[in-house]
C-alpha positions as CSV (number, residue, x, y, z in Angstrom):
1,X,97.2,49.3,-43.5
2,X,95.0,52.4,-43.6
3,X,91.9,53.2,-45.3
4,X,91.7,55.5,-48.0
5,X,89.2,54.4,-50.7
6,X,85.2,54.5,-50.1
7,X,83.9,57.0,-48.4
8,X,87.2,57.5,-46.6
9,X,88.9,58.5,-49.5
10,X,90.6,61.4,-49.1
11,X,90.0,61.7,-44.9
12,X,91.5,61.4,-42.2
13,X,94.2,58.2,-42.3
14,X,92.4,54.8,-40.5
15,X,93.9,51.8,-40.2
16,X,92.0,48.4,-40.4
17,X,92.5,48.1,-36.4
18,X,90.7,51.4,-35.8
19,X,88.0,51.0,-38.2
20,X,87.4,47.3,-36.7
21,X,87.6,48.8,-32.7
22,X,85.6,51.9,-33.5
23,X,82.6,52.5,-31.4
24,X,81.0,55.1,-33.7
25,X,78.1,54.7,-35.2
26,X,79.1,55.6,-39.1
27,X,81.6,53.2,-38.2
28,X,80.0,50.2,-37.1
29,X,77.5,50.3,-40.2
30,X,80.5,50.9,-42.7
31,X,81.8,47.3,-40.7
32,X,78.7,45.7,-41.1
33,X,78.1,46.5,-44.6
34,X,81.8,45.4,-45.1
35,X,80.7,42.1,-44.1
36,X,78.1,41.6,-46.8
37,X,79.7,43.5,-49.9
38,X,81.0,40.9,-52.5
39,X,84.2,41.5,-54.0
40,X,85.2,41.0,-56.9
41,X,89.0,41.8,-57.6
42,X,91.2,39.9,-55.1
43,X,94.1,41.4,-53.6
44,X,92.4,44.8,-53.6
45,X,91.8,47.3,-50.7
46,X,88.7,46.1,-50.6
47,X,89.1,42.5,-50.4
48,X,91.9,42.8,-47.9
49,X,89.6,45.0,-45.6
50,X,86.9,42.4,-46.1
51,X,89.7,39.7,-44.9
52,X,90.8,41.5,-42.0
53,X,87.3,41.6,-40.8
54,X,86.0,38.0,-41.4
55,X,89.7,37.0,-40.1
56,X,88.7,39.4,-36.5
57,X,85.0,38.2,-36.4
58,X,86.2,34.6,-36.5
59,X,89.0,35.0,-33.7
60,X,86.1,36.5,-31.1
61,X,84.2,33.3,-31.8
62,X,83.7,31.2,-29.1
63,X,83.5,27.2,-29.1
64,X,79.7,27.2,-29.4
65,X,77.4,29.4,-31.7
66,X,74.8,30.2,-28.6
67,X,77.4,31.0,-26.5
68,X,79.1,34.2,-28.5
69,X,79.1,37.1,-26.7
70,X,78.2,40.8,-27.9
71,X,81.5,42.1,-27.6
72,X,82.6,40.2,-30.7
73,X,81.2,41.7,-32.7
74,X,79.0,45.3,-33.4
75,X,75.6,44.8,-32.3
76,X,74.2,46.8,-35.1
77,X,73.9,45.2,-38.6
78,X,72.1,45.8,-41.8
79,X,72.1,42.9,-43.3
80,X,70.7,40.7,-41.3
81,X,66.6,40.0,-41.4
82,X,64.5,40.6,-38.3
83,X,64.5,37.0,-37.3
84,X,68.2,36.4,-37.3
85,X,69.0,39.8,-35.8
86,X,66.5,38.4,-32.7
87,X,67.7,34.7,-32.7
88,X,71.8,36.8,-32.8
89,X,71.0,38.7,-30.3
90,X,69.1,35.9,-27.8
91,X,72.2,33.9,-28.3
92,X,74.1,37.2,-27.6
93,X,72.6,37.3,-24.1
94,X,72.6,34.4,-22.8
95,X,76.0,33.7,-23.4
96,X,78.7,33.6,-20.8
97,X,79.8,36.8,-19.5
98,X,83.4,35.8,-18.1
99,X,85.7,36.0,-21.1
100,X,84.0,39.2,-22.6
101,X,84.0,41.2,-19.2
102,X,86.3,43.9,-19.7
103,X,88.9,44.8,-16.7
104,X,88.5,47.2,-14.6
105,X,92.0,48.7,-15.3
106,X,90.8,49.3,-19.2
107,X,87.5,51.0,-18.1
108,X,89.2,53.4,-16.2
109,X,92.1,54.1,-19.0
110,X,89.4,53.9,-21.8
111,X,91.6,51.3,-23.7
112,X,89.7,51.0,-27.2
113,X,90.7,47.6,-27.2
114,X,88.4,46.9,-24.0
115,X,85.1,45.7,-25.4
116,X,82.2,47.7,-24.2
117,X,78.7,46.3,-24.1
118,X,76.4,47.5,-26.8
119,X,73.3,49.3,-26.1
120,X,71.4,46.6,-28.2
121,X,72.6,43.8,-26.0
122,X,71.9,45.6,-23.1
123,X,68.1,46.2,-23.9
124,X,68.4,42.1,-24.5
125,X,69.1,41.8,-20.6
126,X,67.1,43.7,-19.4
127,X,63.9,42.4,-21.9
128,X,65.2,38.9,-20.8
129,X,61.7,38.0,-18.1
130,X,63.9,35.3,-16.5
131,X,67.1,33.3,-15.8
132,X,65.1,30.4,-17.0
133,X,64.4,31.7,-20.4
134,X,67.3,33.0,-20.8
135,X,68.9,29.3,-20.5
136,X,66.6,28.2,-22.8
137,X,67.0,30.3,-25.8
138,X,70.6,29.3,-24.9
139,X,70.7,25.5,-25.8
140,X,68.0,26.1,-28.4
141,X,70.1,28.7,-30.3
142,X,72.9,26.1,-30.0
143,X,70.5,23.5,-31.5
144,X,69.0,25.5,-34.6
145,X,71.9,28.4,-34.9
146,X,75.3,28.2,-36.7
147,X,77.6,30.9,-37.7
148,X,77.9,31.7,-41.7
149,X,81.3,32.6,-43.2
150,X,80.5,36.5,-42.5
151,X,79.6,35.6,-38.4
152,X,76.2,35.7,-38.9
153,X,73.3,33.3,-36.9
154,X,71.8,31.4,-39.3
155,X,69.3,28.0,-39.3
156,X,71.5,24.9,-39.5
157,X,71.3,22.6,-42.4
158,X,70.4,19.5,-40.7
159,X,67.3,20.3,-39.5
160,X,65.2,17.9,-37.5
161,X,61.7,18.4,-35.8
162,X,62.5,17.9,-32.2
163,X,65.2,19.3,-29.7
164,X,66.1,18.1,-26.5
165,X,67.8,19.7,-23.9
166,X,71.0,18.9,-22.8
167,X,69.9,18.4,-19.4
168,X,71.5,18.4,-15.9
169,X,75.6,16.7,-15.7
170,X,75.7,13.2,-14.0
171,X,78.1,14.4,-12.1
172,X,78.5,18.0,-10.1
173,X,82.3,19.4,-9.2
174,X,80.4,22.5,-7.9
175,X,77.4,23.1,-6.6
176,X,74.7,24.4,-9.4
177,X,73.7,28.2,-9.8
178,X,70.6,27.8,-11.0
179,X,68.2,25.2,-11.0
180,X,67.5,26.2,-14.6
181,X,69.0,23.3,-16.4
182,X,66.7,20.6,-14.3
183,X,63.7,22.1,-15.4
184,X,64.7,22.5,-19.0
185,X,61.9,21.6,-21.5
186,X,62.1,20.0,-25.5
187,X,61.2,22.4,-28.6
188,X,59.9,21.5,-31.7
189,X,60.6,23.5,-34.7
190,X,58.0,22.8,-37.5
191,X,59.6,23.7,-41.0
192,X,58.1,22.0,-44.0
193,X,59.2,24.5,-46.9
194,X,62.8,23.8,-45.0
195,X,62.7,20.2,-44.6
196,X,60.7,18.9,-47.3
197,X,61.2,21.5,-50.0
198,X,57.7,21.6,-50.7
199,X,56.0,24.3,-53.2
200,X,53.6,26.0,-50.9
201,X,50.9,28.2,-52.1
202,X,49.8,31.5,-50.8
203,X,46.0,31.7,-49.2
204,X,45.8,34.6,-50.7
205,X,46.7,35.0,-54.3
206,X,47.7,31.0,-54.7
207,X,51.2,32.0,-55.4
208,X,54.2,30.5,-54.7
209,X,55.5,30.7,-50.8
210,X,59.1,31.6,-50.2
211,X,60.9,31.5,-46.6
212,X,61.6,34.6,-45.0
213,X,62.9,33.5,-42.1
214,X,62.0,32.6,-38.3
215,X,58.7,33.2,-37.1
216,X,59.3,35.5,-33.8
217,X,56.0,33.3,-31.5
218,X,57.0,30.4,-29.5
219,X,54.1,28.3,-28.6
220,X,54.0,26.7,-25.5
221,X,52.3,23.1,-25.2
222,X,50.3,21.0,-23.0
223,X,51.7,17.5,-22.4
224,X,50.9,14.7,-21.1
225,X,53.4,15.1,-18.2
226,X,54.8,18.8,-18.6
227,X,55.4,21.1,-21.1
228,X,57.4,21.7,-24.6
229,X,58.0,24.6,-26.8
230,X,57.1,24.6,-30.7
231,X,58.4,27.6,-33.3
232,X,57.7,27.1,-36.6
233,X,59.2,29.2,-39.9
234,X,58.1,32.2,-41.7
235,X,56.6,32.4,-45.0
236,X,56.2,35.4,-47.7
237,X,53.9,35.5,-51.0
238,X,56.7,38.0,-53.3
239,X,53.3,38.9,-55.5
240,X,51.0,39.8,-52.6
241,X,53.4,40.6,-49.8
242,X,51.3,38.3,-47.5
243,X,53.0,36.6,-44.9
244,X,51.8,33.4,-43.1
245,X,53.0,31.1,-40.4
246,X,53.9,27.5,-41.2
247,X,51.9,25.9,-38.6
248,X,48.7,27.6,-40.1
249,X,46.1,25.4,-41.4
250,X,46.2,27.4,-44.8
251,X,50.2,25.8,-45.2
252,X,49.3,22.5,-43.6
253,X,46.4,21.4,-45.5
254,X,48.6,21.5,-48.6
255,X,51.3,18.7,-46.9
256,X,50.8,15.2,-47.4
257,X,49.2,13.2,-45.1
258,X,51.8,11.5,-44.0
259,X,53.6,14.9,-43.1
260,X,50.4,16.1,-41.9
261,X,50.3,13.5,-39.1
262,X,53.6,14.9,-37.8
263,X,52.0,18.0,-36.7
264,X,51.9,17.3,-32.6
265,X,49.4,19.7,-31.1
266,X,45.9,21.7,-31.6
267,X,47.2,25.4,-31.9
268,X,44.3,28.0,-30.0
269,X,44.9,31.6,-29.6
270,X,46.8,31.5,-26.4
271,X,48.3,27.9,-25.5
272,X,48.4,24.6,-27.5
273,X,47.8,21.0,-26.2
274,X,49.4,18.2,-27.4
275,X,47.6,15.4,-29.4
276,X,47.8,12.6,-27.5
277,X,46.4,14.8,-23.9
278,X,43.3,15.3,-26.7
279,X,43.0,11.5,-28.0
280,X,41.7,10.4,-24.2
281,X,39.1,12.2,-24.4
282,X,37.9,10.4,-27.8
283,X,36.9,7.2,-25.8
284,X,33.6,8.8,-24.2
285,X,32.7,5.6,-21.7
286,X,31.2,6.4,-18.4
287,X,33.8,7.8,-16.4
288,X,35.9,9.4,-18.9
289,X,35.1,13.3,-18.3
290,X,36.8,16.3,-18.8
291,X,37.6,16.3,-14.8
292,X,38.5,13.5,-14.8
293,X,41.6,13.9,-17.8
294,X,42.3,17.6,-15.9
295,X,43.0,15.7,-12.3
296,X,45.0,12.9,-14.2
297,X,47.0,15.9,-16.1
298,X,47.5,17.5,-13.0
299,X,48.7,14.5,-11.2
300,X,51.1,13.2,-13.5
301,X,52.5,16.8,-14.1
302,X,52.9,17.0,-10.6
303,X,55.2,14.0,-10.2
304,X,57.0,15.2,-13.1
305,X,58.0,18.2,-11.7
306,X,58.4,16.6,-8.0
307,X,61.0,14.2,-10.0
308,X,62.9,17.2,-11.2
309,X,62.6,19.5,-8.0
310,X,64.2,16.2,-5.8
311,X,67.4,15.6,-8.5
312,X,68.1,19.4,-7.8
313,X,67.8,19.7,-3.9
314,X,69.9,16.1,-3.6
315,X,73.1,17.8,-5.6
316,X,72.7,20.6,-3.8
317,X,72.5,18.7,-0.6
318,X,75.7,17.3,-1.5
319,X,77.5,20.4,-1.5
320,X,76.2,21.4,1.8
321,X,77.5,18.5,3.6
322,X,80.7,19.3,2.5
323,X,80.9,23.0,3.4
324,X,81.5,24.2,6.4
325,X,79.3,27.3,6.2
326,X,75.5,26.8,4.8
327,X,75.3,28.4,1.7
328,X,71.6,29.6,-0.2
329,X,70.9,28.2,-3.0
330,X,68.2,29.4,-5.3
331,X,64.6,27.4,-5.0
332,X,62.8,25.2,-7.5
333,X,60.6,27.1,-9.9
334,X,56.5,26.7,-9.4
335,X,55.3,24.7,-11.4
336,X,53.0,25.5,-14.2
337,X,49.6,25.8,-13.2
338,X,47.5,24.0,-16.2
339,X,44.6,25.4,-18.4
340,X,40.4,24.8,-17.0
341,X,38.9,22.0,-17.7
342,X,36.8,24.1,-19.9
343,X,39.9,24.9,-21.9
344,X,40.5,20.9,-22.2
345,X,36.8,20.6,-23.9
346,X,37.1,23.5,-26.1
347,X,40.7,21.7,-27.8
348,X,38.8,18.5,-27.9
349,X,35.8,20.1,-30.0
350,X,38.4,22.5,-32.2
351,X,39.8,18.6,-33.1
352,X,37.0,17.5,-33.8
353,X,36.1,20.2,-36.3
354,X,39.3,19.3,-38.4
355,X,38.0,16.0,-38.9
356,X,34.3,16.9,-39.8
357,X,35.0,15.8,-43.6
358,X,35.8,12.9,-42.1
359,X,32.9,12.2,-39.7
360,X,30.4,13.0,-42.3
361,X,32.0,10.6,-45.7
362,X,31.7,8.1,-42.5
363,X,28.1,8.5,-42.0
364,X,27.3,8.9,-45.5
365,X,28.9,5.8,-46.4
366,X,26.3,3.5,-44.2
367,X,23.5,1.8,-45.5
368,X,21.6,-1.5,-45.3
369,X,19.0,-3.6,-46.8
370,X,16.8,-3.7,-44.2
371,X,15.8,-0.8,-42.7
372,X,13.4,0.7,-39.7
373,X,12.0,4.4,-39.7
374,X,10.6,5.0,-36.2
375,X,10.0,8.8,-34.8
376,X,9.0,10.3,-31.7
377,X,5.9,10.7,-30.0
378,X,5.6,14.5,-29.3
379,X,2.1,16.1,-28.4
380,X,0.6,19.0,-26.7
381,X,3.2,21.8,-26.3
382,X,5.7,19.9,-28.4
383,X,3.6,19.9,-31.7
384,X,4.7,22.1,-34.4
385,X,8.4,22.2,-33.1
386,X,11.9,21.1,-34.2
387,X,11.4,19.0,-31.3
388,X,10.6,15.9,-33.7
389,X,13.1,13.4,-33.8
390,X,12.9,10.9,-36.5
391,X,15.5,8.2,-36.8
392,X,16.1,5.8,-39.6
393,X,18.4,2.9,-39.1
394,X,19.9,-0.8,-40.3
395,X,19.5,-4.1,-39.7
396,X,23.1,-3.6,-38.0
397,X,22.4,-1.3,-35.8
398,X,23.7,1.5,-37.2
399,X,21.7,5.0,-37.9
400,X,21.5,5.8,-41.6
401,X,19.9,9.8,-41.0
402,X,18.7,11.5,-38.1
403,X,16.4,14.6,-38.5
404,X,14.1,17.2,-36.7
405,X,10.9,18.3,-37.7
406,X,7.7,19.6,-37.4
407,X,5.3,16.8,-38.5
408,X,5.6,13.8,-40.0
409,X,6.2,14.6,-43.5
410,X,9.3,13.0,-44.3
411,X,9.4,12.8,-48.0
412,X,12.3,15.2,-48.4
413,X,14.3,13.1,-46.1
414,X,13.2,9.6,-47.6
415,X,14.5,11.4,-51.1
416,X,17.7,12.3,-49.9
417,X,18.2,8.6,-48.6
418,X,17.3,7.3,-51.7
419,X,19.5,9.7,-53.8
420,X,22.8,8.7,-51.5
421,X,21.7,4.8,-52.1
422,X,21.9,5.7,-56.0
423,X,24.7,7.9,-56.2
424,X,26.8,4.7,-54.2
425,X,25.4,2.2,-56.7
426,X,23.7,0.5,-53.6
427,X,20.3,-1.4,-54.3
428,X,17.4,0.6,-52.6
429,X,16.4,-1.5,-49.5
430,X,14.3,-4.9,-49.1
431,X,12.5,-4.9,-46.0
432,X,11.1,-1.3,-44.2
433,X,10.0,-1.5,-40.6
434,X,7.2,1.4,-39.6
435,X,4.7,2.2,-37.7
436,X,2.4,3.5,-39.9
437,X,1.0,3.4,-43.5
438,X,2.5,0.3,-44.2
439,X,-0.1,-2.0,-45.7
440,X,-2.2,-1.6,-48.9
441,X,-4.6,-3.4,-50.2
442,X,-4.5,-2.2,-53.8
443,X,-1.1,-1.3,-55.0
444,X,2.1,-0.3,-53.0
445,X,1.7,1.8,-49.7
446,X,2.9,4.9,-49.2
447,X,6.2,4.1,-47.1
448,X,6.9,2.1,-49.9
449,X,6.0,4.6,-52.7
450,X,8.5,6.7,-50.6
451,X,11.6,4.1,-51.3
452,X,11.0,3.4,-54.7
């Protein structure tokens, strides 16, 4: 059938096969924009170019979404956002070349039916910083990426938080030409607005948060014995325009605790490190140092990576064995180097700091009955400095306040003791250990004037 309504009314005669093979670039958007314009009168011109062009797009397909190749289908579209067009075309690229690799026969004879390579896809390859990442953004496209009725890549429905790779086969029938899938590492997507359907509020404006697709930063992770990879979605405010990541603390402060707690890692600038590497270091008993958690990371990395670098020399020893001549196969990858120790303690602290509510309706929730106020004996060069420690604790052992001062004037601190035992409906304390003005012989003292 030819063409002759739209802008090609009145032209040049185009069949459906020509507009669909075309390499121009009018072309190609006229094709893509086909893809996404709804019809509304079946049997028309229009819907029966629409059909032709779903009906071609779905024949190019191949078995697996990640595994689609550029040549079917135009690498330019219009209607797809940023984030799909990137997770399209990373699928795009690290597909298998073979079936879509014209012959040489129809490069010479310029055969419009020979797919050629789009410049789009090309710039993927070339962008593309290694084999191994390359393998990696294929299974991960296969995990999170389906096709839609028009041949976009869109997010799955069935969502879940982690993704493992598929790993190396139990069993080789040829030796392997890369050691890329022995060395492949899990992701974790974080989605709540996805998963959970939650009403998130903007930071900004405290309007409502709407997904605008896939955030384009992958994180990479610290583990306790290697690495993982953690994306997250892509929020918009529609009043402000603002957008924010999902993994911010802005979006995940407004989860439930319960959803909160699946949140795996403290996010810095550069890397991430994974919860449990930054829980030893909560146990601070003699021993238990910052070195000391960087040499037990480094060993146990180590072993993980020596586990992985010894399954992919043993299949390729197998295959030598066999063969007459010695063939090369490709090295194990180095592994990771891991962050400073430094790096280690400045996690732990930024963990810390997210539970500092915490730490302080902890201390501010100990008390006692019987109580002892003792402070430091500072003289000569120390006098008049912030250098006076005064400590107040219980009959348990525990240390209701801690201060620095000047002098021993400790009414203001003594009244903000008091006012925490009032506010919690706790009797003021019985018996007061000190050192000094504690007896009277008219009266009450002045320590215990103080507690009153």
């Amino acid at each position: 059938m030819e063409v002759q309504f739209g802008q090609y009314r009145g032209q040049t005669s185009m069949t459906f096969r020509e507009l669909y093979e075309s390499t121009d670039k009018d072309v190609s958007s006229y094709r893509s924009w086909i893809r996404t314009k709804a019809v509304n009168t079946p049997g028309s011109s229009m819907s029966k170019l629409k059909l032709y062009v779903v009906r071609r797009d779905r024949s190019q397909l191949p078995a697996s979404p990640a595994s689609a190749t550029t040549a079917g289908r135009p690498s330019t579209s219009t209607d797809q956002s940023p984030s799909a067009r990137q997770s399209a075309s990373s699928g795009a690229a690290v597909g298998t070349p073979a079936p879509s690799t014209p012959s040489s026969s129809a490069r010479k004879t310029g055969d419009p039916r020979a797919p050629q390579p789009s410049s789009s896809s090309t710039n993927q390859r070339k962008s593309s910083s290694s084999p191994r990442k390359r393998t990696a953004h294929e299974w991960v496209s296969r995990a999170l990426l389906v096709r839609d009725q028009t041949g976009r890549a869109v997010l799955c429905e069935n969502l879940t938080l982690w993704h493992h790779p598929p790993g190396p086969r139990m069993v080789y029938n040829q030796r392997p030409s890369s050691p890329d899938t022995f060395f492949q590492r899990p992701f974790f997507y974080w989605a709540p607005y996805r998963l959970w359907r939650y009403h998130l509020k903007c930071p900004n404006c405290a309007h409502k948060l709407t997904g605008c697709g896939v955030y384009k930063t992958v994180r990479k992770v610290v583990d306790r014995d290697g690495w993982y990879y953690m994306g997250t979605e892509y929020l918009e405010c529609r009043y402000c325009r603002k957008k924010v990541a999902s993994w911010s603390n802005s979006v995940r402060k407004q989860l439930d605790p319960s959803h909160q707690d699946l949140f795996p890692a403290v996010l810095t600038y550069r890397l991430s490190c994974d919860l449990r590497v930054v829980g030893q270091l909560k146990s601070r008993t003699l021993g238990n140092s910052v070195n000391q958690l960087y040499n037990t990371l480094q060993e146990q990395h180590s072993d993980a990576w020596m586990r992985r670098a010894i399954n992919y020399l043993g299949v390729c020893e197998q295959f030598l064995a066999l063969s007459n001549v010695r063939g090369h196969f490709p090295p194990p990858p180095q592994m990771p180097p891991l962050p400073s120790p430094i790096w280690l303690l400045t996690v732990f602290v930024y963990d810390v700091l997210t539970r500092l509510d915490e730490f302080k309706a902890r201390i501010m929730s100990t008390f006692g009955s019987i109580i002892k106020m003792d402070s430091t004996k500072m003289a000569s060069a120390a006098s008049d400095t912030a250098a006076w420690v005064t400590n107040v604790g219980n009959e348990h052992g525990q240390v209701l306040m801690s201060v620095l001062t000047c002098s021993e004037g400790l009414s203001r601190m003594v009244a903000g003791l008091m006012r925490r035992y009032r506010l919690a409906g706790v009797p003021p304390p019985e018996v007061i250990y000190v050192d000094r003005d504690c007896c009277k012989r008219d009266g009450l003292s002045t320590t215990a004037a103080l507690f009153q």
